[in-house]
Structures are given as structure tokens and as C-alpha cells.
C-alpha positions as CSV (number, residue, x, y, z in Angstrom):
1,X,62.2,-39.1,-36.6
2,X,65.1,-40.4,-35.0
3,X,64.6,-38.4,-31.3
4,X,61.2,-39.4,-31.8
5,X,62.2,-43.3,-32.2
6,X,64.8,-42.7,-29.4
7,X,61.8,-41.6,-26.8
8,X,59.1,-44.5,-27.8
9,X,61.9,-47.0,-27.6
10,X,63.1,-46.1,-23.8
11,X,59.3,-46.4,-22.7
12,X,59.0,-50.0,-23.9
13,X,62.7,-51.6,-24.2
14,X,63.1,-52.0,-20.2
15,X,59.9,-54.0,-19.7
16,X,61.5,-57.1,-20.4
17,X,65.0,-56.6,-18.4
18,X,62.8,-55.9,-14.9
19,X,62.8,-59.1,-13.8
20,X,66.5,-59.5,-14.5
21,X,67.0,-55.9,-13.1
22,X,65.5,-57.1,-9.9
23,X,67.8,-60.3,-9.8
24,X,70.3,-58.1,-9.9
25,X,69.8,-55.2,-8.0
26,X,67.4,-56.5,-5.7
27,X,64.3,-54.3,-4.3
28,X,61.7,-56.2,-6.0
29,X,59.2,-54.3,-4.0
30,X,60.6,-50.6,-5.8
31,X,60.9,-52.1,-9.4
32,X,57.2,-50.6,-10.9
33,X,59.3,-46.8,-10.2
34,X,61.9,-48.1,-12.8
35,X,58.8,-47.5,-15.2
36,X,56.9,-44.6,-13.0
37,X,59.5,-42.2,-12.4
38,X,60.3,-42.2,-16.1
39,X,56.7,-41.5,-16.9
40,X,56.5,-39.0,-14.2
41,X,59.4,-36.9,-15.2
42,X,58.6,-36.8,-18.8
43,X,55.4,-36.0,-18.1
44,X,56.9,-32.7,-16.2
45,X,58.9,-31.8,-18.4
46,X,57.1,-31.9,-21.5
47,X,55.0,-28.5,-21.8
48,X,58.9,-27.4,-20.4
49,X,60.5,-28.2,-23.5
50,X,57.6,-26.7,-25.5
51,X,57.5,-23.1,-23.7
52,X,60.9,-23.0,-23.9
53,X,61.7,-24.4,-27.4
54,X,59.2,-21.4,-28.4
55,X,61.4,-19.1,-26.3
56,X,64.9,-20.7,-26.9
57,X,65.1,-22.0,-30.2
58,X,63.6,-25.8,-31.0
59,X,66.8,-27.1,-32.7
60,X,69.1,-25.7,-29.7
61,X,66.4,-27.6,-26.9
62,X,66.5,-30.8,-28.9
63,X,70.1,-30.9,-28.2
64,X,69.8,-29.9,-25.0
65,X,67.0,-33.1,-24.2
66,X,69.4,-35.5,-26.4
67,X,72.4,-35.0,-24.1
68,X,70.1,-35.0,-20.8
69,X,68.9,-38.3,-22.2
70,X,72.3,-39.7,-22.5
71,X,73.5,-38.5,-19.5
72,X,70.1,-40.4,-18.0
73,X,70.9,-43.8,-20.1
74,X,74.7,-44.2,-19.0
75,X,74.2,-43.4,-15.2
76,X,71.3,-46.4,-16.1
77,X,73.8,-48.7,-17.3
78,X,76.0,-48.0,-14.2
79,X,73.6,-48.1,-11.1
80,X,74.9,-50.3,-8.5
81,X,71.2,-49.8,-6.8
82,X,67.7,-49.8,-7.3
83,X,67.6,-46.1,-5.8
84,X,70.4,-45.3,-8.0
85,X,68.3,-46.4,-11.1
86,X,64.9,-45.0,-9.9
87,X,66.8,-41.6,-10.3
88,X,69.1,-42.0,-13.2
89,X,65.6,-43.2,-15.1
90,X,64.0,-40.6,-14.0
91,X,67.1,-37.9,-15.6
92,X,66.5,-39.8,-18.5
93,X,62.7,-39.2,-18.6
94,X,63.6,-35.8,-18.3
95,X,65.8,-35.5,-21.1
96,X,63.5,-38.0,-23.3
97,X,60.4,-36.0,-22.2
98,X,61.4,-33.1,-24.6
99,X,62.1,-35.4,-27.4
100,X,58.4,-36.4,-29.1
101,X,57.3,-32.9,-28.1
102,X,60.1,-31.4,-30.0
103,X,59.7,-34.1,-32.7
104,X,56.8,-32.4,-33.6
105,X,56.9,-28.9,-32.9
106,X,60.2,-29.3,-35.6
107,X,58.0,-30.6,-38.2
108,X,55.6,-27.3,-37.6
109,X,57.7,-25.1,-37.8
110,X,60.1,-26.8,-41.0
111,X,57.3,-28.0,-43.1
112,X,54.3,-25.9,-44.3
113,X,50.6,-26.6,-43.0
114,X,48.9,-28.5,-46.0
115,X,52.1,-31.2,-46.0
116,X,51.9,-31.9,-42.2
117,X,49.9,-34.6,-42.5
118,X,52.1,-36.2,-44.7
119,X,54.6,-36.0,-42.6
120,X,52.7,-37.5,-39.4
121,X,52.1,-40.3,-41.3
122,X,55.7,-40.7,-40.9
123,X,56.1,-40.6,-37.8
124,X,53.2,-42.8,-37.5
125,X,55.6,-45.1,-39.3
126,X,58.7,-44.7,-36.6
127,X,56.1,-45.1,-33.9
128,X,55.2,-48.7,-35.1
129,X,59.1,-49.7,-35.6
130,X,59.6,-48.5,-32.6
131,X,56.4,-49.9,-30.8
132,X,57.5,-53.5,-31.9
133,X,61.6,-52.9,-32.1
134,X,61.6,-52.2,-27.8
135,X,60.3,-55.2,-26.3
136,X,61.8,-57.7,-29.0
137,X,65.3,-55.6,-28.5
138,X,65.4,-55.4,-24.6
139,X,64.8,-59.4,-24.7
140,X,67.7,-59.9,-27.0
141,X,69.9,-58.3,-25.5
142,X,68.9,-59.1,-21.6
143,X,69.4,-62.1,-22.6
144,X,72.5,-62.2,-24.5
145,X,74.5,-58.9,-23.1
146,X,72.7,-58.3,-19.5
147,X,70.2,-55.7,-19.1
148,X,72.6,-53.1,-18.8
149,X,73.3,-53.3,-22.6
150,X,69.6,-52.0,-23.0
151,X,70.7,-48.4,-22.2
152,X,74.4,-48.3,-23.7
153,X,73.1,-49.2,-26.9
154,X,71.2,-45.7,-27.0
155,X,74.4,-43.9,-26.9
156,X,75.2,-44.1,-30.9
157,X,71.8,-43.7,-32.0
158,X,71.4,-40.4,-29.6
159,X,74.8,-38.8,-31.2
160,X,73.8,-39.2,-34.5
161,X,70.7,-37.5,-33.9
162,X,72.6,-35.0,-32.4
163,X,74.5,-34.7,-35.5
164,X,71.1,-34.8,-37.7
165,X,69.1,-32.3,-35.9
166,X,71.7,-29.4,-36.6
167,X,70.7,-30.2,-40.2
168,X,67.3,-28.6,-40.0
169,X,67.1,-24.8,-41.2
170,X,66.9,-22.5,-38.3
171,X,63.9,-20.8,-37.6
172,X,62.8,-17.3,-39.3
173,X,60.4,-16.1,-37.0
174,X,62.2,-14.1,-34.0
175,X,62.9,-15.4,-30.6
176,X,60.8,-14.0,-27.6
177,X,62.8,-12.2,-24.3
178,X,63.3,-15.1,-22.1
179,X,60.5,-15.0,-19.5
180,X,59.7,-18.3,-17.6
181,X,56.6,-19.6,-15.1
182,X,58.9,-21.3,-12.4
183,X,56.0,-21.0,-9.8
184,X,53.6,-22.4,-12.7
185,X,56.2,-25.4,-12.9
186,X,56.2,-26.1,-9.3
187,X,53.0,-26.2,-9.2
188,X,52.3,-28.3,-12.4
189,X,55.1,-30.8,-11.5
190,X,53.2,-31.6,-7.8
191,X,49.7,-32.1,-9.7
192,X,50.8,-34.1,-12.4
193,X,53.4,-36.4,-9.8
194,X,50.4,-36.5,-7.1
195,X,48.0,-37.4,-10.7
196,X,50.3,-40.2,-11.8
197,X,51.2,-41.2,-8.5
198,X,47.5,-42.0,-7.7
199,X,46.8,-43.7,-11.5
200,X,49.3,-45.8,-10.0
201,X,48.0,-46.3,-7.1
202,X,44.7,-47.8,-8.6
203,X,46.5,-50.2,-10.6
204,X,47.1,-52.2,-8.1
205,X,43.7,-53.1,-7.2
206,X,43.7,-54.6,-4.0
207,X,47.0,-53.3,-2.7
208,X,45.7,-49.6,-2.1
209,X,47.5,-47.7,1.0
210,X,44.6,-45.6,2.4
211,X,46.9,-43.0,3.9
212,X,48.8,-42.4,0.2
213,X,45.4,-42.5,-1.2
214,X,44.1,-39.5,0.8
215,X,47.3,-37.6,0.0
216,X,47.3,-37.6,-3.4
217,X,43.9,-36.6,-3.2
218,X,44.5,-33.7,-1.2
219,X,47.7,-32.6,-3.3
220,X,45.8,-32.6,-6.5
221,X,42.4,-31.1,-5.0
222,X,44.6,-27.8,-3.6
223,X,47.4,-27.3,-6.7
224,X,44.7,-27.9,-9.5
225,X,42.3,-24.4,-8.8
226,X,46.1,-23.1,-8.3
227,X,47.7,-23.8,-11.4
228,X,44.4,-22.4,-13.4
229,X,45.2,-19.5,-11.0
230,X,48.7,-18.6,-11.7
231,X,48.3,-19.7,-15.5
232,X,45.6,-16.8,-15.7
233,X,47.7,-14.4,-14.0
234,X,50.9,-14.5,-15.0
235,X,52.2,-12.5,-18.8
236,X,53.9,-15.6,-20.0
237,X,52.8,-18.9,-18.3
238,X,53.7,-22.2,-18.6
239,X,50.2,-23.6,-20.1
240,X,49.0,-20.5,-22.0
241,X,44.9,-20.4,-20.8
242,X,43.9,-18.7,-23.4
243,X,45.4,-20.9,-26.2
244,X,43.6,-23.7,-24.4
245,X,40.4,-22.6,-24.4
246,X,40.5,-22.2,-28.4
247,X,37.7,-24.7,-29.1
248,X,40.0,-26.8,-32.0
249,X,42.9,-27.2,-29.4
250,X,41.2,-28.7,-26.2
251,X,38.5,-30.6,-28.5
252,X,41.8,-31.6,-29.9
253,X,43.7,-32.3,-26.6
254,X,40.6,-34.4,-25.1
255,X,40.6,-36.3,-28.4
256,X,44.2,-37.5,-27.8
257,X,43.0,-38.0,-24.3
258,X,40.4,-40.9,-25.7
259,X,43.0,-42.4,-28.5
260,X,45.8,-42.7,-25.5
261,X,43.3,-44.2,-23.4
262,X,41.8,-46.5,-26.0
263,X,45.2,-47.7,-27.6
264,X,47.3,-47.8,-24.9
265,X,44.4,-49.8,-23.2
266,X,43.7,-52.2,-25.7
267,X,47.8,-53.0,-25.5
268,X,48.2,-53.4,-22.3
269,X,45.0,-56.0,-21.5
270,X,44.5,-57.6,-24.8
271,X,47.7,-59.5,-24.6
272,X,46.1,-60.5,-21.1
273,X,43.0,-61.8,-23.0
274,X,44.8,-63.9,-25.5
275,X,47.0,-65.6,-22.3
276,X,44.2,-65.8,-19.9
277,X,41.5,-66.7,-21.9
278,X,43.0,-68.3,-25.1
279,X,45.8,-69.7,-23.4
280,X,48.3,-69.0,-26.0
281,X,52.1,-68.8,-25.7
282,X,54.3,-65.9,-25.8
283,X,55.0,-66.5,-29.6
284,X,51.3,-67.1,-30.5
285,X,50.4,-63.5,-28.9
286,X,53.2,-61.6,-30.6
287,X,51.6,-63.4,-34.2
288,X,48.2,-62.1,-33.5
289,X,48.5,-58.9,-31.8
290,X,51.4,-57.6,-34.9
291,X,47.9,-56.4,-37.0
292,X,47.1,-54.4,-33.9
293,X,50.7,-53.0,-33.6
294,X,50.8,-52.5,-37.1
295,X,47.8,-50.9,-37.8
296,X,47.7,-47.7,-36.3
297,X,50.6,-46.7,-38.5
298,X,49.6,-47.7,-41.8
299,X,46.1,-45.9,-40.6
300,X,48.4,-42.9,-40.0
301,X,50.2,-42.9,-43.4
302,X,47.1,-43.9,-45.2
303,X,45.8,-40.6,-43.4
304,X,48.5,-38.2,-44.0
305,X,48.1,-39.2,-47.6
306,X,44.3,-38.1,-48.2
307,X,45.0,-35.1,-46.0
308,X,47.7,-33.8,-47.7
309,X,45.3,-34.1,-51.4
310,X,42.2,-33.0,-50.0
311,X,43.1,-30.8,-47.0
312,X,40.7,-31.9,-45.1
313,X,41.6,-33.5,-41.7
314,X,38.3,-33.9,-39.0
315,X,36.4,-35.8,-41.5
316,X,39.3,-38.7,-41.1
317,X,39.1,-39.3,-37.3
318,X,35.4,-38.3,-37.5
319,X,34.5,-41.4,-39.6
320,X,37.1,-43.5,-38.5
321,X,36.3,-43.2,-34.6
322,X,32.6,-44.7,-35.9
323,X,34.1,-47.7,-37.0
324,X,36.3,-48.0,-33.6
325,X,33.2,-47.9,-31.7
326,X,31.3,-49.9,-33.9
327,X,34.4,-52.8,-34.2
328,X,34.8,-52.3,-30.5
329,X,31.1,-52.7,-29.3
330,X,31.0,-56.1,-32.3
331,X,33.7,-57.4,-30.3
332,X,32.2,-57.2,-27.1
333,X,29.4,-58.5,-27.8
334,X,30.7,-62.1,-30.1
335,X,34.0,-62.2,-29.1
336,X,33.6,-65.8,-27.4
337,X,31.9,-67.1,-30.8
338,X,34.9,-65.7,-33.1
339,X,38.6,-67.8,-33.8
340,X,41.4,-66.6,-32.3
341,X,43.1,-65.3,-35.7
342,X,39.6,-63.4,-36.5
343,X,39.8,-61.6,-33.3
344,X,43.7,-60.5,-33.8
345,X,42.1,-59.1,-37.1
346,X,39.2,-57.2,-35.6
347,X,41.9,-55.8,-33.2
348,X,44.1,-54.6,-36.2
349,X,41.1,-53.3,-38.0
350,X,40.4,-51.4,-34.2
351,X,44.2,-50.0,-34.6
352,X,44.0,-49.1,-37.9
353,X,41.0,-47.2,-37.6
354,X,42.7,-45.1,-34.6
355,X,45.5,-44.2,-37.1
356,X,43.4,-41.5,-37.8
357,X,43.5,-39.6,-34.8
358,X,46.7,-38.3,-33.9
359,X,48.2,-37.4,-37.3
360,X,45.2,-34.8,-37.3
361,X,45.2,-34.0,-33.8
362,X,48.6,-32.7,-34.2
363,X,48.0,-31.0,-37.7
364,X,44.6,-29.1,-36.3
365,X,45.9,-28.1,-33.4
366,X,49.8,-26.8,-34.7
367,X,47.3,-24.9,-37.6
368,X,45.7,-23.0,-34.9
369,X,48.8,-21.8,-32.7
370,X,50.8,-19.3,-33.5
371,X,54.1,-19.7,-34.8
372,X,55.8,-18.7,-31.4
373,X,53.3,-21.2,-29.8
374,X,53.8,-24.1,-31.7
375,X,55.9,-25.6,-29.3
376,X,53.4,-25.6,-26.4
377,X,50.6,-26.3,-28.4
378,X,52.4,-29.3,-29.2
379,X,53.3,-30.4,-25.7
380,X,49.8,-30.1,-24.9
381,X,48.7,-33.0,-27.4
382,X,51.4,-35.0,-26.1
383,X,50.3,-34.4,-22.3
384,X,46.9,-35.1,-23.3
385,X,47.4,-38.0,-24.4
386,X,49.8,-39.4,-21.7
387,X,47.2,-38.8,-19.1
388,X,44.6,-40.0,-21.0
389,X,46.4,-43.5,-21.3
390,X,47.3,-43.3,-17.6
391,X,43.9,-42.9,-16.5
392,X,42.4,-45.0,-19.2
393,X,44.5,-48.1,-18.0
394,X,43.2,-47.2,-14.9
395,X,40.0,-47.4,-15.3
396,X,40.4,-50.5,-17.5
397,X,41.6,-52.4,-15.2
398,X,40.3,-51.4,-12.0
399,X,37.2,-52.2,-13.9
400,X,38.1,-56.0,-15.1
401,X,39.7,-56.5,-11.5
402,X,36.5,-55.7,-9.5
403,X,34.3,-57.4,-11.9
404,X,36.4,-61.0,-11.9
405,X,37.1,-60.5,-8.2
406,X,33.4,-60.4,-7.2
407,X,33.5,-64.4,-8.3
408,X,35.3,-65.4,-5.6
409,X,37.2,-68.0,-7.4
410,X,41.0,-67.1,-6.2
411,X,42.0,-64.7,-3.8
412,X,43.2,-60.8,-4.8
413,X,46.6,-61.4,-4.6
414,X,46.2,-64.8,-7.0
415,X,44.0,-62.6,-8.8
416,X,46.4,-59.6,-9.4
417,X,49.0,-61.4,-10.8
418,X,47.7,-63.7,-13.3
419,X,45.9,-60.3,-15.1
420,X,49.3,-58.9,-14.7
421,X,50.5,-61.8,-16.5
422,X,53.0,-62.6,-13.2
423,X,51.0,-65.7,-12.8
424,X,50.2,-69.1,-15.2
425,X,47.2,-70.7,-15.2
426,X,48.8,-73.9,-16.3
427,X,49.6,-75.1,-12.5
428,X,46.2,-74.5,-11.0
429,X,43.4,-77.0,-11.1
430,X,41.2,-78.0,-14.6
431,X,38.3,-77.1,-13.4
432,X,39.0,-74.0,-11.6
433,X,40.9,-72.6,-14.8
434,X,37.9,-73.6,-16.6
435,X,35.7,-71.5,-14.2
436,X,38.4,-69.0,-13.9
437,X,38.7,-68.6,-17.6
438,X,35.1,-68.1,-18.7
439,X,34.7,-65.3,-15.9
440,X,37.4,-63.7,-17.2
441,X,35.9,-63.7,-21.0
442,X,32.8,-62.6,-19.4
443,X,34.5,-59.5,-17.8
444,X,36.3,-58.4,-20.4
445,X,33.2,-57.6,-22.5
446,X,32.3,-54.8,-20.1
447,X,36.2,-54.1,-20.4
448,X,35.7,-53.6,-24.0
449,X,32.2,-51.9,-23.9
450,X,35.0,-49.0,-21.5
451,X,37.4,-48.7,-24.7
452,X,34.2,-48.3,-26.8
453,X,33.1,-45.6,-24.8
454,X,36.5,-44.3,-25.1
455,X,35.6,-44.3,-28.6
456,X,32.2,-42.6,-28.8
457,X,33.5,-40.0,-26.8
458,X,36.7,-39.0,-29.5
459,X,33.9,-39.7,-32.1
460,X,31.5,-36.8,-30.6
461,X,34.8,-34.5,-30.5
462,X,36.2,-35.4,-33.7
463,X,32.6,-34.2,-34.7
464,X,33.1,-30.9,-33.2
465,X,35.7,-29.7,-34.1
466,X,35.0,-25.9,-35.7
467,X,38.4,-26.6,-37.9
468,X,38.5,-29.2,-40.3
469,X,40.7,-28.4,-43.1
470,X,44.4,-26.9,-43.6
């Protein structure tokens, strides 16, 4: 739990020191790679950590990731440059990369099959602490220590859980020869950077470099039908095709792909609703979005619970995803009628309906691998679901930019920032933030209609799944 902690906080903690980092180090231009390399990197590295942890030894890798993260987090604390941090976040995301992955493929192989669940509802648990404890942490102590203290303070927490995970009983199954795909990794590593890299790239709306854009597409159009290539070819690849194409695992993978796009999603642009088109204060949001932090969680421990009495896990996310897309398409369509507190509800309710995803994503799809392939099969649902927040985000908000944009009320650039929450609407004219306002409420119900479609779609694959009991 505590590596697990250690990885979710990192992604989140540094939000709120970037505009001090910036101050400091200057390169305002360069500061969104204080946040991409890290994803990038630990997006690499994570079916690394699983291949090899089957290969290796999962205790002896989690070690390994746990110093590589320190390593990362006090060359952080010491840059003297923005380049300097670009790269020592992005050693860190390849230490911390291995950590959730890990996480998980530890609680495979130490607990047996019908108490898994159980124990994601667990974790569930350390991913809410952690989900509120970063960005309430990294603003204390920005503003208190300097933003360097956000990575020092790591350093304790990452020995102890040194110390703890040498507490787990080793492994009885035997270890494999060691045989890696380093061709399989180059490969991989240019299609997921080029795939991130252009997520990115769409973010930013009205900023797109045409050159960069044709790039990316190239680099991911030529190493894709590679990677399937080598992965087929080779004895022991990096992403196993054959475990893949087991109908539970990718149904499985492309249902974490819809509950990172939806969740992540509804995190990142519902805090832009509540400021945009409520108006509220920092302090107001943080009340009303605390059901929706909340409630994926208790959702997952409520889960883990029933599973581990009944055994049976589809039926959870299958029912529960109906809901989502039901509370989802409500909101779209009456979210202007509804209070501000009843809509921090139905958000919660949204969240604690998802809490019945992952737990049995995870569960499913570590029932179906192999005992030597837990690790990967792992690292798969965690990849999946990385990329399906990335391009979910994406799509989100590409989607609410082009709609509000076609108004005509303020320029891109104005545009841009205030639903990147750089901007206030507080200085511009009353009437124009009137206008501005209800165009905004009126886009973001084709915004959520997108994460309800997120929905239906994890609902018709919770449906399918062929296993759906431990």
C-alpha cells in the first residue's frame, strides 16, 4: 500500500508548486514537461517492471523502483534548472512507474484469488488518501518550506517501504531464465512517447505545431504494425500477444481504458465547471468535489467486500457502469436546473458507482494469467488505463474548446486559459461573463454526454466479459 501511496502522491503533489517552480527556475514555456516527462517515463517503464518482476523476483524489482524513485525525488529537490528537473522527474517516473504495477502484481501473487477483491478495496482506500493528501500537501508545504520540500519529504516514507516490502514471503513458484525484449522496448518506448506526446499536443487546443503534429503521426503510424510484429515473433516479448488476446484480459484492459478516461476526466474539467460556471472559490470546490474524491474508494471497498462473499466480480461493474451512464446522461441533461451542492452529490454518486471497476478489473484479469505472468498482466491494466485517461482528457477537452470557441465571445488564447483555470472571470465585463458563462454550461453538456459514452462503452464490456466469478 505504501509504494502504491508513494506513486499516486508524486503524480498530483507538484501541481501546486509549478507556478512557484517557474518563479524560480524560470522557463515558463517548458513547465507542462515537469508533469509530461513523468507521465511519459512511467508509462515506459511499466509493462518493464511487470516482465521483469515475473522474471526477477517482484519483491527484489520493488526495491529496485523505490531507490530509482529516490534517486529521481532528490536530484528534484536539487535542480538548479528547468532542464535539470525535466530529467530528474522524468528518473523518478521511471522508478515510480514500477511501483502501482508491482503494488498489485504483490497482492496476486501473496494473497489467494477469492480475497483479492478484498484487498483492492484497500488499495481503493490509499488511492483516495492519496488522491486528496497530494495537492493539499504540495500547497502546504510550497508555501511554507519552498517547493523543493515537496520531493525531500518522500525520502522517509520511500525507506520505510523499503524496509516493509522485504516483509512479504518470497515467492514459491520458480523464477524463469532471464530473457528480455530490448528491441520490443525500443520500440514500445517511441510509440507510447510519440502517443503521449501528441495527447499533449491536443490539449492545447489552439496552440497545435503542424510540423510536431505530422511527426508524431508518422512515429506512431510506422512503430505500431512493428511492435505487434516483434511481440508475435519473438519467445519471450515484452507484451505477451497471446495473453492479450484472452477475451477476459483485453475486455478487461479496454474497461480500464473507459474508467481512466471517465474519472480522470470528470477530475480534471469538473473543477472547471464549478469555477467557470458557478463561480465558486477555491475552498467551495474542494467542499463539493470531496464526495467525488471520496467516492470511488468507498465504491471499491464496498466492492471488494461483496466479492470476496459471493465470488462474483463482472456483475459489480456491470450494474454499476448502468448507473454511471444513467447519472451521467441525468446530469447532462438538468444540470443548469440543479443546486450547486446537488450536483457535487450526483458527481459522488458518478464516483462511487466507478468504484466498481478497477477492484475487478484487476482481480479478473490477475485470475486469468498465469502465475509467472501476473506481473505483466498487471502492467497491462495499469497501461490501459493511463492511456485511456490521456486520450479521454483529450478528447474532453478538445471537445468543450471547439464547442465554446465557435461563440466567438473571447479570443483562443483568452479562451484557453480561463478552462485551464489560468484565467478569472472576475476582471472581465458583466455582461460578457454572463454570455461567456452560459455558453460554457451549454458545452459542457455535450462534454458530459463524452464521459457518458465513456460509460456505455465499459458497461457493454463489463457485460462481456466470459469470466465473472473467482
Amino acid at each position: 500500500m505504501l509504494p502504491m501511496f508513494l506513486a499516486m502522491v508524486d503524480s498530483t503533489i507538484v501541481t501546486t508548486a509549478l507556478s512557484q517552480i517557474a518563479a524560480d527556475l524560470g522557463g515558463v514555456e517548458r513547465i507542462p514537461w515537469i508533469i509530461v516527462s513523468y507521465l511519459i517515463s512511467a508509462a515506459i517503464v511499466t509493462p518493464v517492471y511487470g516482465r521483469l518482476g515475473d522474471v526477477l523476483g517482484r519483491r527484489r524489482l520493488m526495491a529496485v523502483a523505490l531507490v530509482i524513485a529516490m534517486l529521481g525525488t532528490v536530484l528534484c529537490s536539487m535542480a538548479q534548472s528547468m532542464e535539470m528537473l525535466i530529467f530528474s522527474r522524468m528518473l523518478h517516473g521511471l522508478g515510480s512507474g514500477g511501483l502501482m504495477t508491482l503494488s498489485q502484481a504483490l497482492i496476486g501473487q501473496a494473497v489467494p484469488p477469492h480475497d483479492r477483491a478484498r484487498y483492492q478495496g484497500y488499495l481503493a482506500g490509499v488511492a483516495v488518501c492519496a488522491s486528496a493528501f497530494g495537492p493539499v500537501a504540495g500547497g502546504f508545504l510550497t508555501e511554507h518550506f519552498g517547493w523543493r520540500s515537496i520531493f525531500l519529504v518522500n525520502i522517509p516514507l520511500i525507506l520505510l517501504a523499503i524496509g516493509l516490502v522485504f516483509r512479504l514471503p518470497p515467492r514459491s513458484t520458480p523464477r524463469e531464465p532471464f530473457r528480455f525484449d530490448f528491441f520490443g522496448l525500443l520500440l514500445f518506448a517511441a510509440f507510447i512517447s510519440a502517443l503521449l506526446m501528441l495527447l499533449e499536443q491536443l490539449r492545447r487546443w489552439n496552440n497545435i505545431e503542424p510540423w510536431l503534429l505530422i511527426c508524431l503521426l508518422g512515429i506512431i503510424a510506422s512503430t505500431f504494425p512493428l511492435l505487434l510484429w516483434q511481440e508475435r515473433r519473438v519467445k519471450h516479448p515484452l507484451l505477451p500477444i497471446p495473453l492479450l488476446s484472452n477475451p477476459t484480459i483485453w475486455r478487461s484492459d479496454v474497461l480500464a481504458m473507459c474508467h481512466g478516461g471517465l474519472f480522470v476526466s470528470m477530475l480534471t474539467f469538473v473543477p472547471i465547471y464549478f469555477s467557470t460556471v458557478r463561480g465558486m472559490s477555491a475552498a467551495e470546490m474542494g467542499l463539493l468535489l470531496l464526495p467525488t474524491t471520496m467516492g470511488v474508494g468507498v465504491g471499491s471497498i464496498l466492492t471488494g467486500q461483496i466479492v470476496s462473499r459471493t465470488h462474483r466480480t463482472a456483475i459489480m461493474p456491470s450494474i454499476g457502469l448502468i448507473f454511471t451512464t444513467l447519472l451521467l446522461l441525468g446530469l447532462a441533461l438538468t444540470i443548469d436546473q440543479m443546486e450547486s451542492h446537488t450536483v457535487g452529490l450526483a458527481f459522488g454518486l458518478v464516483s462511487l458507482t466507478l468504484g466498481t471497476v478497477m477492484g475487478v478489473v484487476q482481480v479478473s484479469v490477475q485470475s486469468e494469467a498465469t502465475p509467472g505472468m501476473i506481473g505483466i498482466a498487471a502492467a497491462s491494466v495499469q497501461l490501459s488505463r493511463s492511456v485511456g485517461a490521456a486520450i479521454g482528457t483529450a478528447l474532453a477537452g478538445s471537445l468543450l474548446f471547439a464547442l465554446v470557441s465557435a461563440s466567438g465571445l473571447v479570443d483562443a488564447a483568452t479562451l484557453q486559459a480561463i478552462l485551464q483555470g489560468g484565467t478569472s472571470l472576475s476582471a472581465m465585463d458583466a455582461a460578457k461573463v454572463a454570455a461567456l458563462r452560459a455558453e460554457i454550461s451549454g458545452s459542457y453538456r455535450y462534454v458530459f454526454l463524452l464521459l457518458a459514452l465513456y460509460g456505455a462503452l465499459g458497461c457493454f464490456m463489463a457485460w462481456s466479459l466470459p469470466r465473472r466469478h473467482v
